[in-house]
Every structure is written in structure tokens, then in C-alpha cells.
C-alpha positions in Angstrom: 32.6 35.9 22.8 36.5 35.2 21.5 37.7 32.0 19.2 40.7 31.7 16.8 38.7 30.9 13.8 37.6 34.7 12.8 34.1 34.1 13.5 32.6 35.9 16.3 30.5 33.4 18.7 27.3 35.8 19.5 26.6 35.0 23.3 23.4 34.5 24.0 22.9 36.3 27.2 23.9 39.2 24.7 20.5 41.5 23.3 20.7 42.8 20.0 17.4 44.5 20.7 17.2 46.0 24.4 15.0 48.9 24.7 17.6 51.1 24.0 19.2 49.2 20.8 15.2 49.8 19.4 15.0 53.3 20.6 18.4 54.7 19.2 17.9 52.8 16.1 14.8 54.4 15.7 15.4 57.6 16.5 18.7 57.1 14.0 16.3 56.2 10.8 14.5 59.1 11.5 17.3 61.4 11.6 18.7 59.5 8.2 15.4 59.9 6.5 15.2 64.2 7.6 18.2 64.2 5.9 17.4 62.5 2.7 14.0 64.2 2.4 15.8 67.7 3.1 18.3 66.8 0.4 15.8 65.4 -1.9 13.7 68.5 -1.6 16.7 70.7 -2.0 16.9 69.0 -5.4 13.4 68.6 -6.5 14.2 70.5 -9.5 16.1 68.2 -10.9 14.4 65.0 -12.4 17.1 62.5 -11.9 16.8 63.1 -8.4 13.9 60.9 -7.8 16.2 58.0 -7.2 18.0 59.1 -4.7 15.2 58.5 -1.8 14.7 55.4 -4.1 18.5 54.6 -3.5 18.9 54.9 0.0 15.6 52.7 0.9 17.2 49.8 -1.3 20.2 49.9 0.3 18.7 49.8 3.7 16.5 46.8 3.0 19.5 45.1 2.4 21.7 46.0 4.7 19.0 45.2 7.4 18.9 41.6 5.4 22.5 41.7 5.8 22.6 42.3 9.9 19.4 40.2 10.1 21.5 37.4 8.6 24.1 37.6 10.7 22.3 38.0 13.8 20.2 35.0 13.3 22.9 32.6 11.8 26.1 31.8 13.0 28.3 35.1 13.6 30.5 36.2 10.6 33.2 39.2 10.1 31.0 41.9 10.1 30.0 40.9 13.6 33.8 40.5 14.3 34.5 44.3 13.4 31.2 45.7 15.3 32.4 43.8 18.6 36.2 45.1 18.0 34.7 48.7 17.7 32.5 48.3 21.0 36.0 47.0 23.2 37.3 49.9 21.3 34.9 52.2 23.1 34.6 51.2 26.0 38.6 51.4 26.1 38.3 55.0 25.5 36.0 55.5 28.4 38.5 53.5 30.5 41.4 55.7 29.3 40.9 57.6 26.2 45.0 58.0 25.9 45.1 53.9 25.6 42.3 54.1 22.8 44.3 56.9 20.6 47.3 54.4 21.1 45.1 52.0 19.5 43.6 53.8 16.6 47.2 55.0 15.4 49.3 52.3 15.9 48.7 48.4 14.5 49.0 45.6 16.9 51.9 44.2 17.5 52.5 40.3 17.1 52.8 38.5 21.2 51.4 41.8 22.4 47.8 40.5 22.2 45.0 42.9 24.2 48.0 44.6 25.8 45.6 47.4 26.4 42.2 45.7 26.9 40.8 44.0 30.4 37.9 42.1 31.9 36.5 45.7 32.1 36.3 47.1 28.4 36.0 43.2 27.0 38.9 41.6 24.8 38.6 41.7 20.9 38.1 38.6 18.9 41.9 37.6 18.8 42.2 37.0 14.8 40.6 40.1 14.0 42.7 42.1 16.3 45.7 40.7 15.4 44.7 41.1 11.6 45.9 44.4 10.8 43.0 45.0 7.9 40.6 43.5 9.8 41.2 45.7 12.7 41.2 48.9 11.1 37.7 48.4 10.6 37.4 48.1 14.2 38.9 51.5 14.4 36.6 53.1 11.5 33.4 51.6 13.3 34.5 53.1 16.2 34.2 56.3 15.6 30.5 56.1 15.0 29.9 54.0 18.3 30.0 57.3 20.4 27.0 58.2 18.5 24.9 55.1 18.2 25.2 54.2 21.8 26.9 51.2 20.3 23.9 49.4 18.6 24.9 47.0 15.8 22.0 47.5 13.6 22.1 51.3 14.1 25.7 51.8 12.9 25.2 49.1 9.9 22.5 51.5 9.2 24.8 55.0 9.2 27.3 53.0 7.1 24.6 51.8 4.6 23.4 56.0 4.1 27.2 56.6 3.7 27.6 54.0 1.4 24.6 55.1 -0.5 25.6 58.7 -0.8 29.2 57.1 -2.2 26.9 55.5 -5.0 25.0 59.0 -5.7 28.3 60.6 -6.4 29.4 57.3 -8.6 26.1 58.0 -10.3 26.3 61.8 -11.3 29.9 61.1 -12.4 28.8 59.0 -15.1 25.6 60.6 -15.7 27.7 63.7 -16.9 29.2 61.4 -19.9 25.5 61.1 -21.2 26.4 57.3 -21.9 23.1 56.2 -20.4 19.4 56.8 -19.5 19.1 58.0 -16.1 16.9 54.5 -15.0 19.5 52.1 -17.3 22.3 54.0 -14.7 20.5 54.0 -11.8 20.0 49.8 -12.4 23.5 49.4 -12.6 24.7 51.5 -9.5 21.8 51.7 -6.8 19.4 48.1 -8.1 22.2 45.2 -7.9 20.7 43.7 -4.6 24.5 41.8 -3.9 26.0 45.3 -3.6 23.2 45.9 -1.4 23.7 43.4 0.7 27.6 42.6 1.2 28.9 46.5 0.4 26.5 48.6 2.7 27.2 47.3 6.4 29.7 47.0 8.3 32.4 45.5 6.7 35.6 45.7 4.0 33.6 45.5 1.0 31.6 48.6 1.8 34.8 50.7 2.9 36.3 49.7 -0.4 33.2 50.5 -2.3 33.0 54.1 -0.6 36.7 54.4 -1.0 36.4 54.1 -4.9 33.6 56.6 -5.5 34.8 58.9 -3.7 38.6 58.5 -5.1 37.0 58.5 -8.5 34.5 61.1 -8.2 37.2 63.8 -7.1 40.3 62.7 -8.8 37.9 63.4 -12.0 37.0 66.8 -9.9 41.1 67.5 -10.7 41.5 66.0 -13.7 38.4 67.7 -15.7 38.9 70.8 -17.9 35.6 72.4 -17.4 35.3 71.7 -13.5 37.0 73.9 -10.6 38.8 71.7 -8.1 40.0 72.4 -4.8 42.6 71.3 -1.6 39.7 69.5 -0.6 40.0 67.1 -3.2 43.5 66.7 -2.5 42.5 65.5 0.8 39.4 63.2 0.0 41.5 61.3 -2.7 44.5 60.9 0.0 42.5 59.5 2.5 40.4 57.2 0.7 44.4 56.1 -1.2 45.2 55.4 2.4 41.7 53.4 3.6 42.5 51.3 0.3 46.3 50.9 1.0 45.3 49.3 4.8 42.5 47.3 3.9 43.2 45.7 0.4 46.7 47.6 -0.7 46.1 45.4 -4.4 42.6 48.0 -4.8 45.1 51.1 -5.3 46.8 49.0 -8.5 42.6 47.8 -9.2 42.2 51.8 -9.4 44.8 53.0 -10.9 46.3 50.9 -13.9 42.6 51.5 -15.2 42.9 55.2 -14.8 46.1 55.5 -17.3 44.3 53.1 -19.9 41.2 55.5 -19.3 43.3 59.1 -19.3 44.8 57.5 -23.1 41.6 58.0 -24.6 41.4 61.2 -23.3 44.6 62.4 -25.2 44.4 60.0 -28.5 41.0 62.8 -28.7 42.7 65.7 -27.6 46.1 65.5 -29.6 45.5 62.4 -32.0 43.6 64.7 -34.9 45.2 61.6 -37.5 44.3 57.8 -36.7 48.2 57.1 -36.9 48.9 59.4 -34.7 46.1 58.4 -32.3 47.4 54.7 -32.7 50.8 55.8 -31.4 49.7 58.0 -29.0 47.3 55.4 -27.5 50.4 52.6 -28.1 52.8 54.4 -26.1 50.3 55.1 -22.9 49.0 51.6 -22.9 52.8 50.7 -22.8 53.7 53.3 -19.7 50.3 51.2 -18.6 51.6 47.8 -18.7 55.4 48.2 -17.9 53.9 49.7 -14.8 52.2 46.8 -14.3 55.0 44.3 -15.2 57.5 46.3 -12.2 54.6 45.7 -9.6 54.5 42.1 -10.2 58.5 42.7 -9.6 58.0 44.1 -5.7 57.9 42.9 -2.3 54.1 44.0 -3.0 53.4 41.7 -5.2 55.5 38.7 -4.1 53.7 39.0 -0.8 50.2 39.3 -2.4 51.3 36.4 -4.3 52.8 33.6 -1.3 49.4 35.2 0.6 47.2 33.8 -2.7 48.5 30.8 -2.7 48.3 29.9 0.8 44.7 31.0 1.2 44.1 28.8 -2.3 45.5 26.1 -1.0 44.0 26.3 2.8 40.0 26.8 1.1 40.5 24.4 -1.5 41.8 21.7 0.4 40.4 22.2 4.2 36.9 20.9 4.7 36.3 23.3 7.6 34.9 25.9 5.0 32.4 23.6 4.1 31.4 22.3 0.2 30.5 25.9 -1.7 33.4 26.4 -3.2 35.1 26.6 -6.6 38.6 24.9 -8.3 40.5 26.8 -10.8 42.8 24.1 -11.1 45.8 26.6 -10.0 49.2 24.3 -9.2 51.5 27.1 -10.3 51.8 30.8 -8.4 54.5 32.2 -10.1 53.7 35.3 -12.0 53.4 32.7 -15.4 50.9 30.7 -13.6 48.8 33.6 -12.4 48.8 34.8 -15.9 47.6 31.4 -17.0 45.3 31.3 -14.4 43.3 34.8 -15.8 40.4 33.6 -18.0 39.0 31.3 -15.9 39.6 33.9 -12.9 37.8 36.4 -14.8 35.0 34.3 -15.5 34.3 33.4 -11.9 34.6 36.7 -10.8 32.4 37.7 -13.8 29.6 35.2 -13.4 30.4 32.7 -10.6 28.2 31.2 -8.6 26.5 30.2 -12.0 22.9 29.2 -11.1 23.0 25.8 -10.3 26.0 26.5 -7.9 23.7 28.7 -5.9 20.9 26.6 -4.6 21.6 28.3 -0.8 20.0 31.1 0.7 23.0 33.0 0.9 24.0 32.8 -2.9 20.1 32.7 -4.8 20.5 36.2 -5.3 23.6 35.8 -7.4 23.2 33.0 -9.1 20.1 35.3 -10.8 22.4 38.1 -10.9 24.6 35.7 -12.9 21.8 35.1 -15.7 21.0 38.4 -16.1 25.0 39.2 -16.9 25.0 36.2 -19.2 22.2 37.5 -21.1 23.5 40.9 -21.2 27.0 39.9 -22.6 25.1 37.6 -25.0 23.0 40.7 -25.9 26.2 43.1 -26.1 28.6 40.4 -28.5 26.2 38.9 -30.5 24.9 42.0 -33.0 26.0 43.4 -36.0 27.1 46.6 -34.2 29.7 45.2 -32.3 32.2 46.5 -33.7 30.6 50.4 -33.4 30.0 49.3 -29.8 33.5 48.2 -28.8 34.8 51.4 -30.5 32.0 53.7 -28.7 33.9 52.1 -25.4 37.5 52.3 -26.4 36.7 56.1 -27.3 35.1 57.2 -24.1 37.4 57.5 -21.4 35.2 56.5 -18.2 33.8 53.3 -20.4 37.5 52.6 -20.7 38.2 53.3 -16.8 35.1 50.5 -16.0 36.1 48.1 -18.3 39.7 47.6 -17.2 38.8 48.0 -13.3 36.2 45.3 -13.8 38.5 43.2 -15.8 41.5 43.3 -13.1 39.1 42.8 -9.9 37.0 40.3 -11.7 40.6 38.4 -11.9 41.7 39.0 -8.2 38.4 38.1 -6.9 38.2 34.8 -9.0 42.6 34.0 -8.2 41.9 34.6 -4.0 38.7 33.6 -3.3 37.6 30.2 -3.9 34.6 30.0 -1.2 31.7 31.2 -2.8 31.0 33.0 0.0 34.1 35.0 -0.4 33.7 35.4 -3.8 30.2 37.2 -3.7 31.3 39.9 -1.5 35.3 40.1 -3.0 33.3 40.4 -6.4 30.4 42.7 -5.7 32.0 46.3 -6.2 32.8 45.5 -9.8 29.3 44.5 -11.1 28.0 47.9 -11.4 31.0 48.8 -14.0 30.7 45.5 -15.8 27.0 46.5 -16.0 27.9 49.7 -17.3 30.0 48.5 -19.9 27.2 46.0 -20.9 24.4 48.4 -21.7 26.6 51.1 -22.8 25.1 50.7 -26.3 21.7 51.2 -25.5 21.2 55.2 -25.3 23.3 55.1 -28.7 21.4 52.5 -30.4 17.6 53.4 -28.9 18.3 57.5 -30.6 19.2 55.5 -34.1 22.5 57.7 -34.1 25.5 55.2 -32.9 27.7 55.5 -35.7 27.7 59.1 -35.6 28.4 59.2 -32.3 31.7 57.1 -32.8 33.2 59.1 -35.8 32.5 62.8 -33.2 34.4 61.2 -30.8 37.1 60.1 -33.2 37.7 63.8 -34.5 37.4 65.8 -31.4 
């Protein structure tokens, strides 16, 4: 079941449905559904609840698209990090001290499978050796003691995690009152390509549950009329750490957003004059981007950016990856070429695959995604209120927060990707804040009171 290439081979004396795949996934939807039901009920009282069971079903439709796909076609990653968890676990039956040694340590380069055998089953070779990669082996792992293994099963668990992530995304920003409950709950729970690539088993959705739930309780700290707690503390590390091992670039994607976000929040608290506010604002945004300016300085960011430009180069130029891919036109990978490079990277990771680039299976979805974003922007730019719309975002802090983390992803998912492929599931976390940011106008303008709304948020 092993290759170089990163794509897992499925052999086909392997079942993904034996008896007991069918049984335990069964009895596992079951369980999943008690538990929404009990927490629906719990909640009854509340009407925003109804999309919650709504939620979780849409997600699982996908997801089971998702492993469906994969089962059916020709292998892919996600198949990669199930079959890494599975040597992982039967490792731990062998010798659970060799398994620990595994989980905590990375591998180390000509040490390949030190630890595995003929008996437990050897790893695909690039995914082991891949430190990101394999970490998702190690996370996936964890659940395999209590899915007997079963692919579709643990997609399944991850896809009810990843769901619960979006509930918390969704009751942060429903306590802004920026939106109508269903405008919100289209934007976070109805995008079928976050669905699809960030519910299984696989980067995306670790990244995706990573960011609601850094967000949701660094907001738990940094909010005056909520009580937070050590457990925070500890939520927000581990997800900083998840992020740091998997895509270390996500913790800048987070964070550089957060201090644009947190100046709003004082040019309202202390800025009671609009000079004041304007130097207030000034001085945060430049803390903001000097920040910025010393990452593209580090080791960080020099390795981030000899690693971008190798994998341009390699998927632009190698046939292997086959014909659905995009050119940027990107000869130069020095920070001034990079910064050249960002409208057109932004627009790809915006609205790429455009329609008529999607005519596969794999990419219809998103190439009708990508209409419905064009007509929203067009929607959201060409009015006579756009000016008391842009000012509505740059005054709430959250609008802020979405706006710059969908900017900066939209521009690292466009500068690495390339494939389409890639880009679809690089891209897919940051549509429900673009989303956001494009309807944000509607509650405002639908209660007549806009305007209004912009000069109270300018005195408070």
C-alpha cells in the first residue's frame, strides 16, 4: 500500500466495508445523533438553535461525499493519514512504549519505519517522513481505539468535531448582532466546499477547528462582559501548537488580523475625537505591520519562502499533476516579488477556479461557489452606501478580524497552490469570513437604520 508520490495506493484485497466497518459505523452515527438531539433539546429554548441539527447533517453529507470520493477514485492524502493512524495503532498494540515514542517525537530523516514491521504494516513513506503530514497520523490515532479503525467512521467523528468548531464560530459572531441568524448560518454551516475538504480527515479540517476554537476563547479572554478561565488558556495553547505543526504561516494568518481587529476596539474605547481615533488607529496598524515586515525578516519566513517557490515551480512546470492548474506569472520570490505577486494571489484565492475552469467533478461545486462571491462583491461595491458600509466594517472589530484573515489566506492560498485541486481545499477556511464581510450590510440596510448605526459606533 506504500509509494513515494504521497498518494496512498488502496489495495484491493483491502474492504472498506466488512461487516464490522458497517456495524461500528452505524452504531457511531447513532451515538453522534443521541448527542446532537440531547444537545438540541437541551437548547430548544433558544430559536437559533434549529440549525445546529441542520449543521451537523450538512456536514456529514459531505464528508461522506468526501470519503466516498476518495474510496472510489484514486487514493489521496486523507487516505494517506487514516492508513498512517492504523500502523500507528497497531504499533501500540505491538508495544505501546514504541507508539508514545512515535506520537512525541517527529521522524527522523534515514531512520525510516525504525519502529514499524511486517506485523503492525509500514506507513506511506512521504507521509511519514513529512512532519505535518504525520502529525495527522498521530491526531487520527487517537480516535482509532474507538472506531475499531474504520475510515468512514472516524471521517465521521471528525466531521461532528468539526461541526461543533463551526457552532462556536457561529455564536461568536452572532453576539456582534451583525447578521440574521439564517444570512450567518449560510456563511458558516451552508458553503458545501467547507463541507467537503474541512470535515474529514485531513489538514484543512484541523486548521479549521484550530481557528474556531483559538478565536472563540481568545475572545472568551479578551471580552469585558464575559468571565474567562485557565481553561481558555489551555484550549488557545493547544490549538497555537496544532497550527504551529501543521501550517506554522496560520498562527501569522490569525494573529496580524487580531491587532488590526483589537485597534477598532480601542480607536472606540479611548478615541472620543476623530483625530485622536485616527492616531490611535495609525499607531496600532503600524505595531501591525512592522510586525509583519520583521516576519518576512526570519528564518520563518525565508523558509516559507525557498518552500513557495519550489512547490511553484515543481506544479507549474511538472506534468505529473495533470492540466487543472493556474499561472500567476511569479519569476521573482523575494519578498518584492511576493508583494507584487498579491492581487492576482488574492484573486485566485478569492474566486479561483472561476466557472469555466471547473468543468470536473471535483471543482463544479466551486466554480458555483465562485459566481455566487462575484455577485455578492458586485452587490457589496456597487451602491451608494458604500461608503456607510466600509465604515460599518472598519468600526466593528470582528468585521475587521474577517476581513484581514481572509485577505492574508486568500493570498497564501493563491502564492502556494497552483493545482486547483490544492487550491480548493488551501482556500476553503476563509470563505465563510469573506462571506461575512460581503453581507455584513444587509441586517443594517433591511432595518432602514445603517447610518445610525455607524455614527453609535463612532462615539462609543
Amino acid at each position: 500500500m506504500n509509494n513515494r508520490s504521497g498518494q496512498l495506493l488502496i489495495d484491493r484485497n483491502y474492504e472498506f466495508f466488512t461487516p464490522l466497518d458497517i456495524l461500528s459505523t452505524l452504531i457511531g452515527i447513532f451515538i453522534i445523533w443521541i448527542l446532537i438531539y440531547l444537545r438540541t433539546r437541551r437548547n430548544s429554548q433558544l430559536e437559533h438553535y434549529k440549525y445546529y441539527p441542520r449543521a451537523q447533517a450538512f456536514k456529514m453529507f459531505f464528508v461522506l461525499a468526501n470519503c466516498l470520493f476518495y474510496i472510489f477514485g484514486e487514493g489521496g492524502d486523507t487516505l494517506c493519514f487514516w492508513d498512517g493512524a492504523v500502523k500507528l495503532n497497531n504499533l501500540f498494540w505491538k508495544d505501546p512504549l514504541l507508539y508514545f515514542t512515535e506520537l512525541f517525537n517527529d521522524p527522523i530523516a534515514g531512520g525510516e519505519f525504525k519502529n514499524f514491521d511486517v506485523t503492525t504494516g509500514y506507513p506511506d513513506s512521504r507521509t511519514y517522513m513529512e512532519i505535518p503530514s504525520f502529525f495527522i497520523c498521530k491526531v487520527v490515532s487517537i480516535f482509532t481505539f474507538f472506531t475499531f479503525k474504520g475510515y468512514i467512521l472516524l471521517s465521521l467523528i471528525f466531521a461532528y468535531i468539526s461541526a461543533n468548531a463551526s457552532w462556536k464560530l457561529f455564536e461568536l459572531v452572532r453576539s456582534y448582532n451583525l447578521h440574521s441568524d439564517r444570512i450567518l448560518a449560510l456563511a458558516i454551516f451552508f458553503i458545501p466546499s467547507l463541507s467537503f475538504w474541512c470535515g474529514g480527515i485531513s489538514k484543512d479540517t484541523l486548521m479549521w477547528i484550530s481557528v474556531c476554537y483559538f478565536l472563540v476563547n481568545l475572545y472568551q479572554i479578551l471580552s469585558p462582559e464575559k468571565r474567562s478561565s485557565f481553561w481558555n488558556w489551555i484550549v488557545i495553547i493547544v490549538f497555537l501548537y496544532i497550527m504551529f505543526k501543521v501550517r506554522s504561516f496560520m498562527i501569522l494568518t490569525v494573529l496580524a488580523p487580531l491587532l488590526f481587529a483589537y485597534s477598532a476596539r480601542l480607536g472606540r474605547k479611548f478615541g472620543k475625537g476623530s483625530f485622536r481615533r485616527f492616531i490611535m488607529r495609525f499607531v496600532i496598524i503600524g505595531v501591525a505591520s512592522v510586525a509583519i515586515l520583521f516576519f518576512f525578516q526570519t528564518s520563518v519566513a525565508d523558509e516559507f519562502i525557498q518552500e513557495a517557490a519550489v512547490i511553484n515551480e515543481d506544479m507549474t512546470h511538472n506534468k505529473t499533476y495533470g492540466t487543472n492548474r493556474y499561472d500567476l506569472g511569479i519569476t521573482d520570490y523575494s519578498p518584492a516579488g511576493m508583494a507584487l505577486a498579491f492581487p492576482n494571489s488574492v484573486i485566485a484565492g478569492f474566486y479561483r477556479p472561476f466557472i469555466w475552469e471547473s468543468l470536473s467533478i471535483s471543482l463544479f461545486l466551486n466554480g458555483i461557489e465562485s459566481i455566487i462571491l462575484f455577485y455578492f462583491t458586485f452587490r457589496f461595491l456597487f451602491s451608494k452606501n458604500i461608503l456607510a458600509r466600509i465604515n460599518r466594517i472598519r468600526n466593528q472589530e470582528f468585521l475587521v478580524f474577517a476581513f484581514f484573515f481572509a485577505l492574508i489566506l486568500a493570498y497564501f492560498a493563491g502564492f502556494t497552490s497552483i493545482l486547483f485541486g490544492v487550491l480548493v481545499r488551501f482556500k476553503a477556511p476563509l470563505l465563510p469570513f469573506l462571506v461575512i464581510i460581503l453581507t455584513s450590510y444587509l441586517q443594517a440596510e433591511k432595518m432602514g437604520d445603517e447610518p445610525k448605526l455607524i455614527l453609535e459606533s463612532e462615539e462609543d
